[in-house]
C-alpha positions as CSV (number, residue, x, y, z in Angstrom):
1,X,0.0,0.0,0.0
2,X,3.1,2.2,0.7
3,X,4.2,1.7,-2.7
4,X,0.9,2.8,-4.2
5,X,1.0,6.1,-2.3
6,X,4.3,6.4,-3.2
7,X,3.6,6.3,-7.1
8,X,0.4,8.6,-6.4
9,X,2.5,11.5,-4.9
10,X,5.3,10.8,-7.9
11,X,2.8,11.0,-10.2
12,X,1.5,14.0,-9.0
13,X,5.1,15.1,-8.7
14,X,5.3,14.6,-11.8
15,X,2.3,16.3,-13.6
16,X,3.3,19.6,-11.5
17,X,6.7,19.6,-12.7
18,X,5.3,19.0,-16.3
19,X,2.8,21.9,-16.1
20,X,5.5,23.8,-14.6
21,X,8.0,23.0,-17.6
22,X,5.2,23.8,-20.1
23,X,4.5,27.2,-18.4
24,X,8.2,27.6,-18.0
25,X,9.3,26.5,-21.5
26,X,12.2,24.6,-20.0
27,X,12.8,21.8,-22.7
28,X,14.9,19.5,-20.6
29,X,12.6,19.9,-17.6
30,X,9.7,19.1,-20.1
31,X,11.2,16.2,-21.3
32,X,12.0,14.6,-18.2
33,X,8.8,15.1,-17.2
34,X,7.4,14.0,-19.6
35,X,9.9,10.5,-19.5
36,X,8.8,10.6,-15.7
37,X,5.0,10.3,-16.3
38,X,5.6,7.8,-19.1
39,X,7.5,5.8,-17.1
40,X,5.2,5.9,-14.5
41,X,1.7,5.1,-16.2
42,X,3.2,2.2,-17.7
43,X,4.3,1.1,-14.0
44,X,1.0,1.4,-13.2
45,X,-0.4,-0.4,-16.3
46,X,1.7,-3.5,-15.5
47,X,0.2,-3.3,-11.7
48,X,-3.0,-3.2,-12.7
49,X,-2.1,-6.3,-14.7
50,X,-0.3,-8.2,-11.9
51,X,-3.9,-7.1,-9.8
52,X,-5.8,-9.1,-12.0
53,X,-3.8,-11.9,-12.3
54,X,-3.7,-12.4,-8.8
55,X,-7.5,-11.9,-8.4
56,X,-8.2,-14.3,-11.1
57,X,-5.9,-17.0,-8.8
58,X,-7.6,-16.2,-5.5
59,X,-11.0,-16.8,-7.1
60,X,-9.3,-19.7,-8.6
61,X,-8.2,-21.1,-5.4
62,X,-11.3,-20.2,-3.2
63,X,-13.8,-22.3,-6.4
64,X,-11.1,-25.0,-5.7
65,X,-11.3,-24.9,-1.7
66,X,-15.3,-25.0,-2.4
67,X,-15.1,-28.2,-4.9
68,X,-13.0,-30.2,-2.2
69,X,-15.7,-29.7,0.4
């Protein structure tokens, strides 16, 4: 859970410091930023992945606890 609140306030770090870079005009800001945020959806694309995976196996497991009773 610490992890996820983690990401939130990077992401959020992150937007800022793009708007701030946009407002600015600082290319290199800008474009790691911009790296940052990209980095960071798809870290939270592959979480949400790994999430459904592992509720897809707990449902799994509890259907298979329920069969063997």
């Amino acid at each position: 859970m610490e992890f996820l609140a983690f990401l939130g306030w990077t992401l959020l770090f992150g937007t800022i410091l793009f708007l701030a870079a946009i407002t600015i005009g600082e290319i290199s800001t800008l474009i790691f930023s911009a790296a940052l945020l990209a980095f960071l959806w798809i870290l939270l694309q592959r979480l949400d992945r790994i999430e459904q995976k592992l509720d897809a196996l707990l449902e799994q497991k509890e259907e298979d606890l329920l069969a063997q009773k």
